[in-house]
PDB file of N, CA, C, O and CB in Angstrom:
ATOM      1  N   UNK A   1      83.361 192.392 -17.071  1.00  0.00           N
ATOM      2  CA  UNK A   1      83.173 191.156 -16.329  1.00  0.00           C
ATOM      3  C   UNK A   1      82.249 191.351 -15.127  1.00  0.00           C
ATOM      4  O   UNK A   1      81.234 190.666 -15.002  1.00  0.00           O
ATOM      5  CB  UNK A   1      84.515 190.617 -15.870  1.00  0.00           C
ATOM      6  N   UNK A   2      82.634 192.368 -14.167  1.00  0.00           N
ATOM      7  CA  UNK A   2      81.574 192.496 -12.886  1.00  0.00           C
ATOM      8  C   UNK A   2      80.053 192.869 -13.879  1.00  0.00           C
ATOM      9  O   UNK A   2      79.025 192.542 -13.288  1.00  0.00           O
ATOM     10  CB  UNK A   2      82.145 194.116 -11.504  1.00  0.00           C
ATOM     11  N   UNK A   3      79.905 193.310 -14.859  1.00  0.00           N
ATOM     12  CA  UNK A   3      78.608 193.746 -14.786  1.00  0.00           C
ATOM     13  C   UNK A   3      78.143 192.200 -15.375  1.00  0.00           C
ATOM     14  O   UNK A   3      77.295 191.609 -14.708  1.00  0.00           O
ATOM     15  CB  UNK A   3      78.207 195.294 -15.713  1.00  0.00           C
ATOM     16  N   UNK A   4      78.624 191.599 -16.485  1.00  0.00           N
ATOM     17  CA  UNK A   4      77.682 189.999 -16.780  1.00  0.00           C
ATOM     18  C   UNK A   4      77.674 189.281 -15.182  1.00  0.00           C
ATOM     19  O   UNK A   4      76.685 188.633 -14.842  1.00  0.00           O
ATOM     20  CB  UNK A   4      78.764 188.600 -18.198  1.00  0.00           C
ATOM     21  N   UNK A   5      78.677 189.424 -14.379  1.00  0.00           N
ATOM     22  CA  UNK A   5      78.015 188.543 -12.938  1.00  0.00           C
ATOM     23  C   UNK A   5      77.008 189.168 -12.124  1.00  0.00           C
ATOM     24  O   UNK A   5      76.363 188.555 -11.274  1.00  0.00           O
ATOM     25  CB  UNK A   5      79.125 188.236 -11.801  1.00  0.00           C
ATOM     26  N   UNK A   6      76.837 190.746 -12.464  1.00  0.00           N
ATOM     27  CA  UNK A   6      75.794 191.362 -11.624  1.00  0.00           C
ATOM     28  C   UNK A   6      74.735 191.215 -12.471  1.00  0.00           C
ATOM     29  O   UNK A   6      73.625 191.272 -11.942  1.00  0.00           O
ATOM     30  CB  UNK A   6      76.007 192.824 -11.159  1.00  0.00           C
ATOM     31  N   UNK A   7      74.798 191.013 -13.833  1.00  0.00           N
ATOM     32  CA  UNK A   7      73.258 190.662 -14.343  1.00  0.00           C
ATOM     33  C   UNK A   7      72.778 189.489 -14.380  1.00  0.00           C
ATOM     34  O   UNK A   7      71.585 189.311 -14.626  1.00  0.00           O
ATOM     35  CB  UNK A   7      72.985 190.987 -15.567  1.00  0.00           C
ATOM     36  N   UNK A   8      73.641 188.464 -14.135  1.00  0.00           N
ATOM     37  CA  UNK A   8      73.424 186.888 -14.138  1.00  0.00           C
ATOM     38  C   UNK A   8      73.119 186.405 -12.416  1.00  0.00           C
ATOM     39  O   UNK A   8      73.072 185.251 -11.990  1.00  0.00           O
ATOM     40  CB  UNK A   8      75.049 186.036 -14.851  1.00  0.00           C
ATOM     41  N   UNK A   9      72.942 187.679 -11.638  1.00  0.00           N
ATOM     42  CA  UNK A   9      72.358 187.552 -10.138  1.00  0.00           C
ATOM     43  C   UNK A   9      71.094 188.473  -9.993  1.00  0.00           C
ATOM     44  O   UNK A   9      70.228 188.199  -9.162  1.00  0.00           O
ATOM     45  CB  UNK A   9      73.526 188.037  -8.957  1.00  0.00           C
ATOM     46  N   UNK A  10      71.005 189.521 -10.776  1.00  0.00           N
ATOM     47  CA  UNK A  10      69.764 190.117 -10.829  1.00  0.00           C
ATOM     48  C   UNK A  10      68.768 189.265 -11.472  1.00  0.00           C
ATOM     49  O   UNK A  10      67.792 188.901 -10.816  1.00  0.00           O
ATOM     50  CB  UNK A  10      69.847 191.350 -11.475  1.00  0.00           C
ATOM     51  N   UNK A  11      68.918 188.904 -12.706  1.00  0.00           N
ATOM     52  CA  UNK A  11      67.714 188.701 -13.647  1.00  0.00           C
ATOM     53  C   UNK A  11      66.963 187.602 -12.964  1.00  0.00           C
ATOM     54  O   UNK A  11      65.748 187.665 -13.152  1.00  0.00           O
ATOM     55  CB  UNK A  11      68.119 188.290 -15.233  1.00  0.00           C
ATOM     56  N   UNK A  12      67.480 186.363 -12.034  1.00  0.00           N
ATOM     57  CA  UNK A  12      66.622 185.093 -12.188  1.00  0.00           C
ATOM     58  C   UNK A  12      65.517 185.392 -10.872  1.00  0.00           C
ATOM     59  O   UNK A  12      64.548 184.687 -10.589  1.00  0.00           O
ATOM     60  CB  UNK A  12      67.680 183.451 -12.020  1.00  0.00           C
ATOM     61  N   UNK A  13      66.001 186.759 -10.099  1.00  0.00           N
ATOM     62  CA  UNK A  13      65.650 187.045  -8.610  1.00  0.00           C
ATOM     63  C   UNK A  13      64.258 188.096  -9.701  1.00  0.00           C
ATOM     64  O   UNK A  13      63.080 188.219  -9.366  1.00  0.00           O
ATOM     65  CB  UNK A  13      67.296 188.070  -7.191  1.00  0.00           C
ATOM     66  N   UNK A  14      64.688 188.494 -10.549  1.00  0.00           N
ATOM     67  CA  UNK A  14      63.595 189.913 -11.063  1.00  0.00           C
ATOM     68  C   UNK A  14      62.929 188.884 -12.127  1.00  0.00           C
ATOM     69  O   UNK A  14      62.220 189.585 -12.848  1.00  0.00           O
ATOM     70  CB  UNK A  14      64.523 191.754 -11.987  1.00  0.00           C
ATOM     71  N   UNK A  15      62.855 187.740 -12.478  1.00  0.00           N
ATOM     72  CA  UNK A  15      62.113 186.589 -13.154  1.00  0.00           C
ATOM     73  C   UNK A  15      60.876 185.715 -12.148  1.00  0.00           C
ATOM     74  O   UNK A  15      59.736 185.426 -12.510  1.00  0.00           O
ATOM     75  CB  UNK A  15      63.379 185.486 -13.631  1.00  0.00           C
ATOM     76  N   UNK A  16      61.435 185.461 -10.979  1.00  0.00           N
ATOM     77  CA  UNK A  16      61.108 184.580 -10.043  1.00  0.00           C
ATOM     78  C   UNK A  16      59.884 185.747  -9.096  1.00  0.00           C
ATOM     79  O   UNK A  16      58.788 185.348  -8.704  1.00  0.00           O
ATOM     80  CB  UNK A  16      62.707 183.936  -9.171  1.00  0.00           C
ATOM     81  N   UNK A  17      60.360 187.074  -8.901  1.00  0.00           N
ATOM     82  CA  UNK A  17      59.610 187.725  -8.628  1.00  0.00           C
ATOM     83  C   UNK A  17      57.957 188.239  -9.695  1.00  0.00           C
ATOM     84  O   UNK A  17      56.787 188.548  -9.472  1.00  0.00           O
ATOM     85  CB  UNK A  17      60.565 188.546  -8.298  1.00  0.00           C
ATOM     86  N   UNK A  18      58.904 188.047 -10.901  1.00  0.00           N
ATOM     87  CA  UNK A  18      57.486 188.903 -11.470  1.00  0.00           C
ATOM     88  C   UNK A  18      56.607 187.549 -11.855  1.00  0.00           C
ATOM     89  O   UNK A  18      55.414 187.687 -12.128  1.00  0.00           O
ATOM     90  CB  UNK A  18      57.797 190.147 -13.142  1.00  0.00           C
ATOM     91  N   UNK A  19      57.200 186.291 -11.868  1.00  0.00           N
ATOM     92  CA  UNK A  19      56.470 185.577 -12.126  1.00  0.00           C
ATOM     93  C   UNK A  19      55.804 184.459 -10.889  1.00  0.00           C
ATOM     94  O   UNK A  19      54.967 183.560 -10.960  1.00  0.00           O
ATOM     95  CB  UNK A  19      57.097 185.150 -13.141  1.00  0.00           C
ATOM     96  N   UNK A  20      56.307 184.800 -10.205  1.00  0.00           N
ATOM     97  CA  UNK A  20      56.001 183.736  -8.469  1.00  0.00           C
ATOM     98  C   UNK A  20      56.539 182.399  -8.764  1.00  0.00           C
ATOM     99  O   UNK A  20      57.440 181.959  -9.477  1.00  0.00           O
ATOM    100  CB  UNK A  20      54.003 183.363  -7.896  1.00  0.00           C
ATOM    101  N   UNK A  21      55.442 181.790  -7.756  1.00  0.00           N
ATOM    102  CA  UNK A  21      55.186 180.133  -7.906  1.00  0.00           C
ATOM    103  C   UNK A  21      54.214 179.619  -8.711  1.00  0.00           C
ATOM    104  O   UNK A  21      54.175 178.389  -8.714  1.00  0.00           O
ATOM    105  CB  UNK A  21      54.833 179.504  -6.694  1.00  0.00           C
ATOM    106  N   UNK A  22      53.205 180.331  -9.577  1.00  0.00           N
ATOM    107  CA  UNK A  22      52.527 180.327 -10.544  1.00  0.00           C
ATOM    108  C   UNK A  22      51.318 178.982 -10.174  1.00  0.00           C
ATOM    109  O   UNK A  22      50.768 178.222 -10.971  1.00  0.00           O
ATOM    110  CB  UNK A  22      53.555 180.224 -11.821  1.00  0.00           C
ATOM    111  N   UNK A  23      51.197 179.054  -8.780  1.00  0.00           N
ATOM    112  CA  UNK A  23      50.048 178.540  -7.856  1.00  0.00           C
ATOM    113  C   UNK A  23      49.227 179.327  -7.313  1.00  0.00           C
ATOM    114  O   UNK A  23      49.821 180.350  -6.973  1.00  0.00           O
ATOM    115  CB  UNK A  23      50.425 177.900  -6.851  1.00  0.00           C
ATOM    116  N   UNK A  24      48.215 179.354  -7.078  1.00  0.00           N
ATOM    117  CA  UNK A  24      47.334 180.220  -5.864  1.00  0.00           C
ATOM    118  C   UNK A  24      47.318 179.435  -4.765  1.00  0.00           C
ATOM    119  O   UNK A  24      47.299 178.205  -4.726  1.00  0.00           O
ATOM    120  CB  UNK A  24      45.732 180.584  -6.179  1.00  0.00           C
ATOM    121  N   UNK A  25      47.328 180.274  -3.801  1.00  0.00           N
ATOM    122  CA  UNK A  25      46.559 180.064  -2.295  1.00  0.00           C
ATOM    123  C   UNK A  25      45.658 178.973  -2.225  1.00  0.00           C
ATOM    124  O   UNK A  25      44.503 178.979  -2.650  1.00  0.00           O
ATOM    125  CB  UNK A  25      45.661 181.294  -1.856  1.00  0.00           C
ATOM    126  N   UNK A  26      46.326 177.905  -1.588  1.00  0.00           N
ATOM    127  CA  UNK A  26      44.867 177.390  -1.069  1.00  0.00           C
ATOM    128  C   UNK A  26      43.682 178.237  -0.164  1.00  0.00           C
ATOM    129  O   UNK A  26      43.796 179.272   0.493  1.00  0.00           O
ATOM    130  CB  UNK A  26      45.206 176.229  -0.187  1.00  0.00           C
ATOM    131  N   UNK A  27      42.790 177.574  -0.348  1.00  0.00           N
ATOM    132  CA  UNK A  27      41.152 178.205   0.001  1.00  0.00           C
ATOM    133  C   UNK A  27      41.571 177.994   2.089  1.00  0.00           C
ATOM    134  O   UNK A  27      42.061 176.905   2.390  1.00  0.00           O
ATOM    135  CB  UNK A  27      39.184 176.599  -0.978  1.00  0.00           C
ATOM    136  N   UNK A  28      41.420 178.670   2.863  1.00  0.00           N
ATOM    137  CA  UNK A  28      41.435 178.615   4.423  1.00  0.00           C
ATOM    138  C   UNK A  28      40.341 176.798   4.448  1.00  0.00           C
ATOM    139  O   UNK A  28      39.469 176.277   3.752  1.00  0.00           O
ATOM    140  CB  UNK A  28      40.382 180.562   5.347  1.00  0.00           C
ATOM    141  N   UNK A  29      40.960 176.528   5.434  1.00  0.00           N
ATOM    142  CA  UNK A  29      39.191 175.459   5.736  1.00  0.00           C
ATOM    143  C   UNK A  29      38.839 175.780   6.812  1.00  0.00           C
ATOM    144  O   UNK A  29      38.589 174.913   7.649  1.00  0.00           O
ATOM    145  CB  UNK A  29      39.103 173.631   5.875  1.00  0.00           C
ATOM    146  N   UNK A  30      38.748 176.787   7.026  1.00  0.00           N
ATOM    147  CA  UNK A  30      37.718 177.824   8.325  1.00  0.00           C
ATOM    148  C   UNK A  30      37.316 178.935   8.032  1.00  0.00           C
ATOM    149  O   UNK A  30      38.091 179.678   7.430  1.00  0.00           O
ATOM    150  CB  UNK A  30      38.369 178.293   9.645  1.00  0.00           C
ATOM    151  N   UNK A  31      36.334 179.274   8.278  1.00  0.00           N
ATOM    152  CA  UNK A  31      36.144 180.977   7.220  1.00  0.00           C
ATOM    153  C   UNK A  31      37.077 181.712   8.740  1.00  0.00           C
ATOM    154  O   UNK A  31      37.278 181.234   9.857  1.00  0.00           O
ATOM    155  CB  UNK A  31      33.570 181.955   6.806  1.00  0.00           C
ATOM    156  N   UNK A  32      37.519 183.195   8.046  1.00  0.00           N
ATOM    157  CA  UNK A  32      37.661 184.108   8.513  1.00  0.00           C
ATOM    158  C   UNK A  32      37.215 184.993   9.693  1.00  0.00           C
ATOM    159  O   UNK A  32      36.191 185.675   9.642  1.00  0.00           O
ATOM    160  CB  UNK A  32      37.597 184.366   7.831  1.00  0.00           C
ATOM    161  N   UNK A  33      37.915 184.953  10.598  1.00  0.00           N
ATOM    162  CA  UNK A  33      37.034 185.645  11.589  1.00  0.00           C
ATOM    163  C   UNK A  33      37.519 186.990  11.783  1.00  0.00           C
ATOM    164  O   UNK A  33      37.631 187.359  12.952  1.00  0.00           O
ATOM    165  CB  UNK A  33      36.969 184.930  12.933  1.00  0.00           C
ATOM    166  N   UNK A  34      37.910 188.005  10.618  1.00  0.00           N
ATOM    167  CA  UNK A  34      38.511 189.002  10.555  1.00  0.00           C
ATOM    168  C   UNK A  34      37.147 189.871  11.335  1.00  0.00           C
ATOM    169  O   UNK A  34      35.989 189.526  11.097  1.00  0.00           O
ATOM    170  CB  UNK A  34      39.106 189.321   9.001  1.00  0.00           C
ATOM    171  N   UNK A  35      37.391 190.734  12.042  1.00  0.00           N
ATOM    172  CA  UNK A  35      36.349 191.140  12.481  1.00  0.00           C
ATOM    173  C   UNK A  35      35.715 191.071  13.803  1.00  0.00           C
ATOM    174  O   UNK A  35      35.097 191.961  14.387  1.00  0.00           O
ATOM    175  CB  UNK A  35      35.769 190.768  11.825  1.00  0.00           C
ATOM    176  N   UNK A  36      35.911 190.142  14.096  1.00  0.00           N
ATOM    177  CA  UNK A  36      35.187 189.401  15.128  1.00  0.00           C
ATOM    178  C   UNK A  36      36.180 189.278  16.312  1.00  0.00           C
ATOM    179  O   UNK A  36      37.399 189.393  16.180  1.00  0.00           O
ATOM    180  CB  UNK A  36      34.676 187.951  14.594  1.00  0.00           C
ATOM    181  N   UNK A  37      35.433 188.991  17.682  1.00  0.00           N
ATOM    182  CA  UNK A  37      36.264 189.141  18.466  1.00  0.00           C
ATOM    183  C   UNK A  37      36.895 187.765  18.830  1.00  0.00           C
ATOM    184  O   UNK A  37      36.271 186.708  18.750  1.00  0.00           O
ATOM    185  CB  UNK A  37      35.735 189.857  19.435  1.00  0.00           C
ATOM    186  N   UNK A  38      38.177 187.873  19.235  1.00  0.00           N
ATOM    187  CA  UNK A  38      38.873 186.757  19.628  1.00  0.00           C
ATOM    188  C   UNK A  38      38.122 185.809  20.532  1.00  0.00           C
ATOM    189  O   UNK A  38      37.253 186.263  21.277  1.00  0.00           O
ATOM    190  CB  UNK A  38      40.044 187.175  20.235  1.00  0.00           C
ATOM    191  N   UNK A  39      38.422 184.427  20.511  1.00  0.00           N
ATOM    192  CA  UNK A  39      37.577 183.945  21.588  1.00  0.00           C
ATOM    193  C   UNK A  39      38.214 183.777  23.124  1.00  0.00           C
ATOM    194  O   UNK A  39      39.410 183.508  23.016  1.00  0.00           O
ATOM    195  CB  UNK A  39      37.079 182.605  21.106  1.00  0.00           C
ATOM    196  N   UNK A  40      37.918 183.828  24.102  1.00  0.00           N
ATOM    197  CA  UNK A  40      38.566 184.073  25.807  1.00  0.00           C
ATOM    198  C   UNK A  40      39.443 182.746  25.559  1.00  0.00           C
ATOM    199  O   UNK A  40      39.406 181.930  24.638  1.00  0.00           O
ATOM    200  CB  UNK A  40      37.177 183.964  27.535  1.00  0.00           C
ATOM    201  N   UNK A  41      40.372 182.836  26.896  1.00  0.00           N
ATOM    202  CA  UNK A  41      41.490 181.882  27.179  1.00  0.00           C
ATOM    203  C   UNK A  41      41.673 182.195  28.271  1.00  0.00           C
ATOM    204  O   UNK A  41      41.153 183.190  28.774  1.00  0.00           O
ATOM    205  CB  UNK A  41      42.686 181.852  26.443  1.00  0.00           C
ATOM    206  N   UNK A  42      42.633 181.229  29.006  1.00  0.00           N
ATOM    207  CA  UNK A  42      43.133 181.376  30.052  1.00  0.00           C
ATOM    208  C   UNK A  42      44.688 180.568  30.154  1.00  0.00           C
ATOM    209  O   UNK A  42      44.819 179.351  30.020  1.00  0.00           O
ATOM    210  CB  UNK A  42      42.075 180.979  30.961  1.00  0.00           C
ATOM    211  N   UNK A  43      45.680 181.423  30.389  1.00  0.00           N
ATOM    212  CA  UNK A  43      46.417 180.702  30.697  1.00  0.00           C
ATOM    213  C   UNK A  43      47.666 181.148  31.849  1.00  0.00           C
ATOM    214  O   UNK A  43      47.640 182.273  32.349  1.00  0.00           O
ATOM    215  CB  UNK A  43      46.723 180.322  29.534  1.00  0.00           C
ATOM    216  N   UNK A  44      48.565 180.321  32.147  1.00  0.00           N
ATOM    217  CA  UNK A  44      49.543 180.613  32.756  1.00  0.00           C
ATOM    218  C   UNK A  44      50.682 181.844  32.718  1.00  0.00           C
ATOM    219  O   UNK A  44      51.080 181.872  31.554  1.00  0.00           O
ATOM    220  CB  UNK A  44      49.925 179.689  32.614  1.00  0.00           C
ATOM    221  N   UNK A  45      51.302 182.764  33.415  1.00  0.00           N
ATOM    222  CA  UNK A  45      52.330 183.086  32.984  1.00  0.00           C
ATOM    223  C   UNK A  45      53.330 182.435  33.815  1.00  0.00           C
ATOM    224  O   UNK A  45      53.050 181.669  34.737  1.00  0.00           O
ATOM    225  CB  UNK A  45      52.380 184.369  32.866  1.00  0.00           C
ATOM    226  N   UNK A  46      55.058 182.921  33.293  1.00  0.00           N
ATOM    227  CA  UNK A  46      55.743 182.364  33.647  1.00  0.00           C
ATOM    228  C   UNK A  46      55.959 182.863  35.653  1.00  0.00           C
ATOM    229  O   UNK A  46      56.845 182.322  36.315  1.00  0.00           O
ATOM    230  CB  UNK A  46      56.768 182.534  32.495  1.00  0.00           C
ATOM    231  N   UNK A  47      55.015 183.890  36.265  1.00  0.00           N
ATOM    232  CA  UNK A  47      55.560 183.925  37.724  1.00  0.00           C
ATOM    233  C   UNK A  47      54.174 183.111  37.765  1.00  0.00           C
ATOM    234  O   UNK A  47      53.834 183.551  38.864  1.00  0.00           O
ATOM    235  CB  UNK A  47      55.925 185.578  38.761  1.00  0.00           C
ATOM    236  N   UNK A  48      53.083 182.234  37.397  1.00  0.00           N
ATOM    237  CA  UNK A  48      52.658 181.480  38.140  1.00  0.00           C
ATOM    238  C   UNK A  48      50.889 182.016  38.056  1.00  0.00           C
ATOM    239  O   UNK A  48      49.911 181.286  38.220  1.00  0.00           O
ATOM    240  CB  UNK A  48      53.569 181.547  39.517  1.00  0.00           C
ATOM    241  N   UNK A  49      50.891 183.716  37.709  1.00  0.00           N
ATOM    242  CA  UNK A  49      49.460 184.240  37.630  1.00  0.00           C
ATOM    243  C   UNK A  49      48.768 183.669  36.314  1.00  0.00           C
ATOM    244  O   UNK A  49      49.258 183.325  35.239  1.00  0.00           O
ATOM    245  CB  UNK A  49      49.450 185.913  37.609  1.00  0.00           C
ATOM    246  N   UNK A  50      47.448 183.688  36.779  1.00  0.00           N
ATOM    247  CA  UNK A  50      46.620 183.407  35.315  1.00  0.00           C
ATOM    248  C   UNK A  50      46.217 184.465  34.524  1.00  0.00           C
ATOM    249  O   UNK A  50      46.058 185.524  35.132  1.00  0.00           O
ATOM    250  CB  UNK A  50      45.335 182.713  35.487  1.00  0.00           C
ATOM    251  N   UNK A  51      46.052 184.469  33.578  1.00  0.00           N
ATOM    252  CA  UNK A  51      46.060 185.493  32.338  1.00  0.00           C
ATOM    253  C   UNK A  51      44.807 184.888  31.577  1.00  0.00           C
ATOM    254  O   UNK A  51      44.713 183.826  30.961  1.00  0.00           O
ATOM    255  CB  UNK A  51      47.635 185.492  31.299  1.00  0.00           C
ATOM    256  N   UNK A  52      43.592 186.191  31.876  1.00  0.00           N
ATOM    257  CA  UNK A  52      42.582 185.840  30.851  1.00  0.00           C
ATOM    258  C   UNK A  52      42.439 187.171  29.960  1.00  0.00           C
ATOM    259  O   UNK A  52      42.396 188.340  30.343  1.00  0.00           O
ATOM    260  CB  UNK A  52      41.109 185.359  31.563  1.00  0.00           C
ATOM    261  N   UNK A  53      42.376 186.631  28.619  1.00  0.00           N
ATOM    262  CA  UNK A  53      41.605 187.793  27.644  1.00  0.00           C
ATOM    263  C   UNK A  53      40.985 188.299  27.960  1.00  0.00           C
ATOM    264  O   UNK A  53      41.151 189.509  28.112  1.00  0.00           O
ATOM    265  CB  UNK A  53      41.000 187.686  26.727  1.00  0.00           C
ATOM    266  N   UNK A  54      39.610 187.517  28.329  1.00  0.00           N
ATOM    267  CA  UNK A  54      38.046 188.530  28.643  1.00  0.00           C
ATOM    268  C   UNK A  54      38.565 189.693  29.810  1.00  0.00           C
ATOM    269  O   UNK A  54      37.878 190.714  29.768  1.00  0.00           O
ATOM    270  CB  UNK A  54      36.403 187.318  29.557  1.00  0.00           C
ATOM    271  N   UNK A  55      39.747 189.708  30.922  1.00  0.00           N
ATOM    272  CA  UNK A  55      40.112 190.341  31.802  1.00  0.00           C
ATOM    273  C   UNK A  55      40.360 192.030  30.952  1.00  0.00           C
ATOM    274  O   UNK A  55      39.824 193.082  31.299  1.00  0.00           O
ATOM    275  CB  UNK A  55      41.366 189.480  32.494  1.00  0.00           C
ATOM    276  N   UNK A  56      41.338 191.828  29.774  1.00  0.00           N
ATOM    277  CA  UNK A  56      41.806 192.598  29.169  1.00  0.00           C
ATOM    278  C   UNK A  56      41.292 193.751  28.248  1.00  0.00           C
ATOM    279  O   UNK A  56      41.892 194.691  27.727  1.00  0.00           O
ATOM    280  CB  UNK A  56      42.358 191.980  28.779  1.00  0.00           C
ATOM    281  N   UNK A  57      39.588 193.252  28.212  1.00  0.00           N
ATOM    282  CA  UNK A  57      38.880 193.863  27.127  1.00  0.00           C
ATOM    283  C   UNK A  57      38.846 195.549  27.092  1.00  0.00           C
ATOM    284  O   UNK A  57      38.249 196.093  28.021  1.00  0.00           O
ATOM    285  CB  UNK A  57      37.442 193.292  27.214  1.00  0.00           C
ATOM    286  N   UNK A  58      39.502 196.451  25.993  1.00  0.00           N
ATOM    287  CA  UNK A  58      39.316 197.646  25.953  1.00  0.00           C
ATOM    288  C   UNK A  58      40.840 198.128  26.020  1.00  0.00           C
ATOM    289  O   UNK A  58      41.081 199.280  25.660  1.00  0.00           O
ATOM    290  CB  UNK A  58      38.329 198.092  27.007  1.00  0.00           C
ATOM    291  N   UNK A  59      41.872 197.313  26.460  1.00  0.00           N
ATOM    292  CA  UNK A  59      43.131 197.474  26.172  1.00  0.00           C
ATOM    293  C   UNK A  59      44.200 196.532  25.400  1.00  0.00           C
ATOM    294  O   UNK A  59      44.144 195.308  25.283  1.00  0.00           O
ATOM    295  CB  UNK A  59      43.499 197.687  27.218  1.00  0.00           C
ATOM    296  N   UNK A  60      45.077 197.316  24.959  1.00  0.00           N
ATOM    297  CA  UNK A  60      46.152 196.702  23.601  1.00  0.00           C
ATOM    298  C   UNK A  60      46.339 195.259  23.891  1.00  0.00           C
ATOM    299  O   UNK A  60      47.134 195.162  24.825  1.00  0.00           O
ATOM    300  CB  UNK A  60      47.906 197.463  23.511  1.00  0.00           C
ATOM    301  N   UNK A  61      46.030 194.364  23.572  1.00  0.00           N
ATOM    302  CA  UNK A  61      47.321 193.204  23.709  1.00  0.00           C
ATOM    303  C   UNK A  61      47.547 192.402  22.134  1.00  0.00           C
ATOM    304  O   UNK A  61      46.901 191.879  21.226  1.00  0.00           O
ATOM    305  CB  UNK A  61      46.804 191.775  25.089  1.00  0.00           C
ATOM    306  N   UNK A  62      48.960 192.734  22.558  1.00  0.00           N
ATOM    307  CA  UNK A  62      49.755 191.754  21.445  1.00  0.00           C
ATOM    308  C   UNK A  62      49.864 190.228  22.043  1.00  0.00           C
ATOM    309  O   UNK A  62      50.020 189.927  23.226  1.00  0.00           O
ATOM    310  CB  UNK A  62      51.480 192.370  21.133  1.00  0.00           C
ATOM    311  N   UNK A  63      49.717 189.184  20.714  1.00  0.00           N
ATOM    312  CA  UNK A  63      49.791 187.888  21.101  1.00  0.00           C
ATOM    313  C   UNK A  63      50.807 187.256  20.313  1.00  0.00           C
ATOM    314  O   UNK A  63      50.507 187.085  19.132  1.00  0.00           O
ATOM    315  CB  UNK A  63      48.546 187.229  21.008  1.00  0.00           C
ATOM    316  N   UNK A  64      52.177 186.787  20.766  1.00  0.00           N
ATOM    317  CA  UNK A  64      52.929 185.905  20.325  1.00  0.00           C
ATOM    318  C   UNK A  64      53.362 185.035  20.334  1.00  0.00           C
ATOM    319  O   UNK A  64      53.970 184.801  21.378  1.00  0.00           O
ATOM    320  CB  UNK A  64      53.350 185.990  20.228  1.00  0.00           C
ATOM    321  N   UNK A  65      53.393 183.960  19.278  1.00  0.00           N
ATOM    322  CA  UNK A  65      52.757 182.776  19.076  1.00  0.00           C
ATOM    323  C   UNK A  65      54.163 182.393  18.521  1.00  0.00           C
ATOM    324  O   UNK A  65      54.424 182.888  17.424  1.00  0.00           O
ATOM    325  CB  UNK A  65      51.297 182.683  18.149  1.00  0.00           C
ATOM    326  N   UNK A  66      55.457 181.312  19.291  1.00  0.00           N
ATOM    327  CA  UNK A  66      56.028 181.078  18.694  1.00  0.00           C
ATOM    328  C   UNK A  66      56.677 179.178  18.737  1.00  0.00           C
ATOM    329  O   UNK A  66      56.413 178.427  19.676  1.00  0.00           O
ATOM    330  CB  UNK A  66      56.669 182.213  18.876  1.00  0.00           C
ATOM    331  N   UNK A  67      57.318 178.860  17.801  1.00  0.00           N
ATOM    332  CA  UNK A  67      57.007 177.733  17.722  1.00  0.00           C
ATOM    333  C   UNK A  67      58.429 177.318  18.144  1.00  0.00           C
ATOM    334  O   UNK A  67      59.412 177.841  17.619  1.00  0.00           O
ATOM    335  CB  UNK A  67      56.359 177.306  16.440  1.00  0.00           C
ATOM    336  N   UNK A  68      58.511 176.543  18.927  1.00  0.00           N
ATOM    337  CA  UNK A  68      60.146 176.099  19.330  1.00  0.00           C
ATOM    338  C   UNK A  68      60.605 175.307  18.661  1.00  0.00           C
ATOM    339  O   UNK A  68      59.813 174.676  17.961  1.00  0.00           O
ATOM    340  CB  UNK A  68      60.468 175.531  20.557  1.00  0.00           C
ATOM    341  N   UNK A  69      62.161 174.953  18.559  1.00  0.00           N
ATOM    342  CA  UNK A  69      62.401 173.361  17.760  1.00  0.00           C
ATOM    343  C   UNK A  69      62.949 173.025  18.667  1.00  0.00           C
ATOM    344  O   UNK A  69      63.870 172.296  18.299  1.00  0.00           O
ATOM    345  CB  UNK A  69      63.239 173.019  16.355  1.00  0.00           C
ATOM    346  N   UNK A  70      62.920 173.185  20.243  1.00  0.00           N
ATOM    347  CA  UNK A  70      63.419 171.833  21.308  1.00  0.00           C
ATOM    348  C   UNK A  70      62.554 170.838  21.385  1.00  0.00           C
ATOM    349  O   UNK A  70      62.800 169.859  22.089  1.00  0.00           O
ATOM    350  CB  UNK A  70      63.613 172.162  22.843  1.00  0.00           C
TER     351      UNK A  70
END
């Protein structure tokens, strides 16, 4: 009995995988700017200083981009 419920939870997950959504990707409608450098900004942080890219050039920055639902 446990093994027909463990194969009747594997197979539709190892079906769905090998076969996808059997769509492609839409095409971007902007080309790619892989490569290229980001373009400057400026913005606020939360104590009040301004924060520009172009300031930063030659060191790491991570950018996170998140979307709220309030």
């Amino acid at each position: 009995m446990p093994r027909a419920i463990l194969i009747s939870l594997i197979l539709p997950a190892l079906l769905c995988a090998a076969f996808g959504q059997g769509k492609p990707y839409p095409k971007p409608q902007t080309p790619s700017a892989t490569g290229q450098p980001a373009p400057n900004f400026s913005l606020k942080d939360q104590n009040g200083a301004t924060f520009t890219l172009a300031d930063q050039r030659g060191k790491w920055v991570l950018l996170y981009f998140y979307r709220g639902y309030w």
